[in-house]
Structures are given as C-alpha cells and as structure tokens.
C-alpha positions in Angstrom: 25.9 -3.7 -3.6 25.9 -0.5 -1.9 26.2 0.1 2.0 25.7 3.0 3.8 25.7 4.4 7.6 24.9 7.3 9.5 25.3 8.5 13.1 23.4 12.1 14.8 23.3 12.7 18.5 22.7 9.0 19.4 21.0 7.6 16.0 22.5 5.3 13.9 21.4 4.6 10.3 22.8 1.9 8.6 21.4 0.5 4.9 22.1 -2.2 2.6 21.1 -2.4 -1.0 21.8 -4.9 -3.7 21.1 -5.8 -7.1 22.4 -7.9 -10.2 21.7 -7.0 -13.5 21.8 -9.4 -17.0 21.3 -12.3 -14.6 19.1 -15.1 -16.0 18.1 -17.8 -14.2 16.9 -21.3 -15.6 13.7 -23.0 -15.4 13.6 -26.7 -15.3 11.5 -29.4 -13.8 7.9 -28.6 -12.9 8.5 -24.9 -13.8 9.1 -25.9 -17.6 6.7 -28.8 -18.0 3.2 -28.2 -16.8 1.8 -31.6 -15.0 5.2 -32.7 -14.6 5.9 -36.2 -13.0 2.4 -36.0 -12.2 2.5 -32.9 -10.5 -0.7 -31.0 -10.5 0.7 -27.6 -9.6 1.0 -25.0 -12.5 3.5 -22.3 -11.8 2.4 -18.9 -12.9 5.5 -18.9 -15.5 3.5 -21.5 -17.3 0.7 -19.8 -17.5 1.8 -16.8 -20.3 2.3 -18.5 -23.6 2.1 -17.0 -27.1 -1.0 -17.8 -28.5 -2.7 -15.6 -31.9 -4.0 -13.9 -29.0 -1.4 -13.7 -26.9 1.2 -12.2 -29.0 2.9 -10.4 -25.9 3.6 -13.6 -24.0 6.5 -13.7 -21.7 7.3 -17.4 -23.2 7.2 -18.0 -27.0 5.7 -21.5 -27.1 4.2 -24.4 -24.4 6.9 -26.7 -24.2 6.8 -30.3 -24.4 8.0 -33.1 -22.8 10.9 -33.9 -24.5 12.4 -30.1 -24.0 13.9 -31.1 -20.9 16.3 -33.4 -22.7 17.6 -30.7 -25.3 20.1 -27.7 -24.9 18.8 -24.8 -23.6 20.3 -22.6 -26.5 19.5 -22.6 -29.8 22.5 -21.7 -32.1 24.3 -19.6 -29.2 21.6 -18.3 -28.4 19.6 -18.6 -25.0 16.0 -20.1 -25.7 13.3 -18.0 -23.3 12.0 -21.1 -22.4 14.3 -22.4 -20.3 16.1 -19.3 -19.2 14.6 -16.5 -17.4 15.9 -12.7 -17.2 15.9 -12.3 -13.5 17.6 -8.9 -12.8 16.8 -7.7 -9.4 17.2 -5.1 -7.0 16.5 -5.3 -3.3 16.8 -3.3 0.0 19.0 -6.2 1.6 18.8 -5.0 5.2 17.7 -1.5 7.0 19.1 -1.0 10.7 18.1 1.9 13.2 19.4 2.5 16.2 19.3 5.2 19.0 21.8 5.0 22.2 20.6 6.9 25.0 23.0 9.2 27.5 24.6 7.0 29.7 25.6 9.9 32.2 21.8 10.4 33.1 20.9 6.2 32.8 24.0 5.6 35.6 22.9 8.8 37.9 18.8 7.4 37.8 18.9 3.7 37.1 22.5 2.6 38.1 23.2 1.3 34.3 26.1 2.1 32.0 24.2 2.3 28.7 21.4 1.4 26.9 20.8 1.2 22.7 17.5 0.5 21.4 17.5 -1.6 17.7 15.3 -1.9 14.7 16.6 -4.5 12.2 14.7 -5.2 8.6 16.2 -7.9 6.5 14.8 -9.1 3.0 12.6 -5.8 3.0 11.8 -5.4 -0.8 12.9 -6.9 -4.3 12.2 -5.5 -7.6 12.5 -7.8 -10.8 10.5 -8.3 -13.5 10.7 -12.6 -12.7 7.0 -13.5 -12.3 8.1 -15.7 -9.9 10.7 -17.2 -7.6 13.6 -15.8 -6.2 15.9 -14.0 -8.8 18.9 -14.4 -6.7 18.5 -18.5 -7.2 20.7 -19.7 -10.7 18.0 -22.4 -11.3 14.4 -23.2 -10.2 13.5 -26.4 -10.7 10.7 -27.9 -8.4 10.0 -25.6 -6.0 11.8 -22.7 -3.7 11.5 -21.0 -0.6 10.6 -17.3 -0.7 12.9 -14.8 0.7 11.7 -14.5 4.2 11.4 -10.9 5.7 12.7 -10.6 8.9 12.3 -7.4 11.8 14.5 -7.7 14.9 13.7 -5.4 17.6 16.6 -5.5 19.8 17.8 -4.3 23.4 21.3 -3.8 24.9 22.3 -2.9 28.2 25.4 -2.2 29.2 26.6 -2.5 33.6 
C-alpha cells in the first residue's frame, strides 16, 4: 500500500492506494460447475472455455462434476481451473478537505472553525479477474461487490 497527504493554505489531501500482486484466488462451487446444485446462474468465468475456436480461452477445459472432489494442482502445479490470477490494484480511499479561517468565521458568525470534507472509498480496482472481488481468497457461491462510498462531511467547531 501506499499513503499519502498534503496540506496548502487550508486544503488537505490525503490518498490511499493498494494493490497485491501474484495473488490467485480459487473458484469453487457454482463458479467452477455451471448448473451447480441446480443453480441456473452462469458466472461469466464459465463462459470462456477453450474450444478449436476458442484457443485463447481464459480456462483450458469445461469442467465436470466430479472436479470439485480432486486437488486443485496437478503435479505441483496450480490447475487454471480452479485457481484464478487475481492481482489487483485499487485507489482504496481519496479525502479532500478545506478548513476555513476561523479568525473571520468567530468575528461574522460567532464560530470557532469550520472544515468542509469529501471522502471516496472503494473508488477504482484494476485486475484482469473477469469477475468478483480479487481481494477475496476464494469465491465460491456468490460475493458482494466492493461498494463505493462518498461521504460529504461538515465540522464545526464552538
């Protein structure tokens, strides 16, 4: 991760970025087995296999049923199917503040101090994972999308 802040005459700039790279992340469940249980949701990892016409696919081979009771390595090595690459890099959280002279607030409007705030959280991710979130070890059902949050914020001071 790397964090970083700046002040200038009132402002105050403050950003968080973070990243992970040779992660992988493992796909089980529903997200290695289309119709599975019954479920009638395809994922859209399930929807790039190789075929003869196809020969770029992100994932070598449909899998079959029985895949979710073998190892997910094949002599050492990890098998594409089941893990994922899921390096990332996201803007974490952006903050912006400005804090306005206090001498002139006190004379005019009788308070001490006032800051004005602008929070993003979740902002951007880049990764190559079609889907899910990279930072998760193992999908297996479902997940919830990183949410992406803006604050707006007020503080006075008396």
């Amino acid at each position: 991760s790397f964090n970083t802040k700046f002040g200038y005459k009132g402002w105050t700039f403050s950003i968080l970025f973070y990243g992970n790279a040779g992660k992988y992340s493992s796909f089980r469940g529903s997200y290695d087995t289309e119709f599975h249980d019954g479920d009638l949701l395809v994922h859209k990892s399930q929807l790039d296999y190789w075929t003869p016409t196809n020969q770029d696919a992100s994932v070598h081979r449909t899998p079959s049923f029985n895949d979710q009771f073998t190892s997910a390595t094949t002599n050492g090595v990890f098998d594409e199917h089941s893990w994922r690459r899921s390096d990332f890099f996201s803007l974490k959280e952006a903050y912006l503040a400005y804090k306005f002279d206090g001498d002139m607030l006190k004379r005019k409007y009788g308070i001490d101090g006032l800051t004005l705030t602008l929070t993003g959280n979740n902002i951007f991710t880049m990764t190559k994972l079609i889907e899910g979130d990279p930072q998760i070890k193992e999908l297996k059902s479902s997940y919830y999308p990183l949410v992406r949050i803006v604050k707006f914020g007020l503080k006075l001071d008396f």
